[in-house]
N, C-alpha and C positions, 0 to 999 in steps of 0.2 A: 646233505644237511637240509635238502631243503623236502623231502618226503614227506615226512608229520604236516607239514605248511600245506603244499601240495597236494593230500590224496594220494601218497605212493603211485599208485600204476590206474589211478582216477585221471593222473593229470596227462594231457598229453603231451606235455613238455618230456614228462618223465619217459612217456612210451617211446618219442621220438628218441630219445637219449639211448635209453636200451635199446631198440632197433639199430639205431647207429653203429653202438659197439655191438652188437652181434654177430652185424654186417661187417664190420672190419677184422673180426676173430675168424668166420667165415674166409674173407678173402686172405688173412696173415697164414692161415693156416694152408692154404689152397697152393698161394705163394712157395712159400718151404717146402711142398711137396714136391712141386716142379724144377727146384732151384739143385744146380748143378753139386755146389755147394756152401748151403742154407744156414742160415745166421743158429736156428734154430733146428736141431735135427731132431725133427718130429718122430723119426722110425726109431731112436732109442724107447717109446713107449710099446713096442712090441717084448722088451723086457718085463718081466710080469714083477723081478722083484724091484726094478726102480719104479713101475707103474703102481706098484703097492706103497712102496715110500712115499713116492708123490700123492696118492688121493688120503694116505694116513697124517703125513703133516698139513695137508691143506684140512681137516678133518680138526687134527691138533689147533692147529692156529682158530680156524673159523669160533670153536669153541673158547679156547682163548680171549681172542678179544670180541667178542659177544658176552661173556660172563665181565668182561672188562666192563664193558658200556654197562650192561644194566644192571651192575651193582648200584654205580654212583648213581644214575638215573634214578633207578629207585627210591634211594636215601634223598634223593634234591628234591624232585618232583612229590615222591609219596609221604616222605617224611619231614620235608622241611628243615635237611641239613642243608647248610653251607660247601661250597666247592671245597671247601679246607679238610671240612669234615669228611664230606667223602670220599677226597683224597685218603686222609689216614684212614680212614676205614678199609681203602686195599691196600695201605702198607704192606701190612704182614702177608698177605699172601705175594704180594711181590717180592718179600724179602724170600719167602720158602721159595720163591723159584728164583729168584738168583745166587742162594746158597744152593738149589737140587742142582741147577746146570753145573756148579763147580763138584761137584759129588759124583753128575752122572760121566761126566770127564774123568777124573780120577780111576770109575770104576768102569770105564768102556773095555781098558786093556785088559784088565780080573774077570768080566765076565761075559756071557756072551750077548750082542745089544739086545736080541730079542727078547731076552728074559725081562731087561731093562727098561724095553719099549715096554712088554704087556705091564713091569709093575706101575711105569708112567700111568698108563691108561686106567689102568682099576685106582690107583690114587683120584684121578679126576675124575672118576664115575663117584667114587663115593664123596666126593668135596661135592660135586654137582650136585649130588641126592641129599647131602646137609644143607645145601642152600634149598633147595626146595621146601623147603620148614619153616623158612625166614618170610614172618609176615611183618605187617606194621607194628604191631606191639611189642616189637624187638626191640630190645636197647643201643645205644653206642657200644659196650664192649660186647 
């Protein structure tokens, strides 16, 4: 929260902060290696398809809530809506993914995920590439 204030990685509060945790990721990880048996069992990343799962949902997510954040930002800061407004302004896409999650549920057992991941993925390539279009002289609807 406090980066824009700050200087993100200007400030050296910030830098100390990341050094910190990288240093504790560092030793957490160091830890678990050595441990008889670890909270965290690091050598299931030698699996190549849960190590795909894991850098594809953190991949999913990061974009996610990134497109989260600088919708409303956008509309508050550049446009001069209200928190109200920019709220409803991601309604609708939060309603599409809380009806798709009930959809892609339904349709895990009918088909196989992969198919289901990639259409996830090209839906969000081309929503991402219709926001790219959205400038200031955009309306509310």
């Amino acid at each position: 929260d406090e980066g824009p204030k700050e200087g993100w990685f200007e400030s050296e509060f910030i830098l100390l902060i990341a050094f910190y945790s990288f240093l504790a990721l560092v030793i957490s990880v160091t830890w678990e290696y050595y441990q008889e048996k670890p909270v965290v069992d690091i050598f299931i990343f030698k699996n190549r398809a849960f190590t795909g799962a894991v850098v594809l949902i953190f991949t999913v997510s990061f974009v996610l809530s990134g497109t989260g954040f600088l919708i409303p930002f956008l509309t508050q800061t550049l446009m001069g809506y209200t928190a109200m407004d920019a709220g409803l302004i991601s309604l609708p896409g939060t309603i599409v993914q809380m009806i798709g999650i009930q959809i892609v549920g339904y349709l895990a057992d009918k088909f196989e995920i992969r198919k289901l991941i990639l259409f996830g993925l090209i839906s969000m390539i081309f929503s991402i590439w219709y926001f790219s279009s959205l400038n200031l002289d955009a309306g509310f609807y």
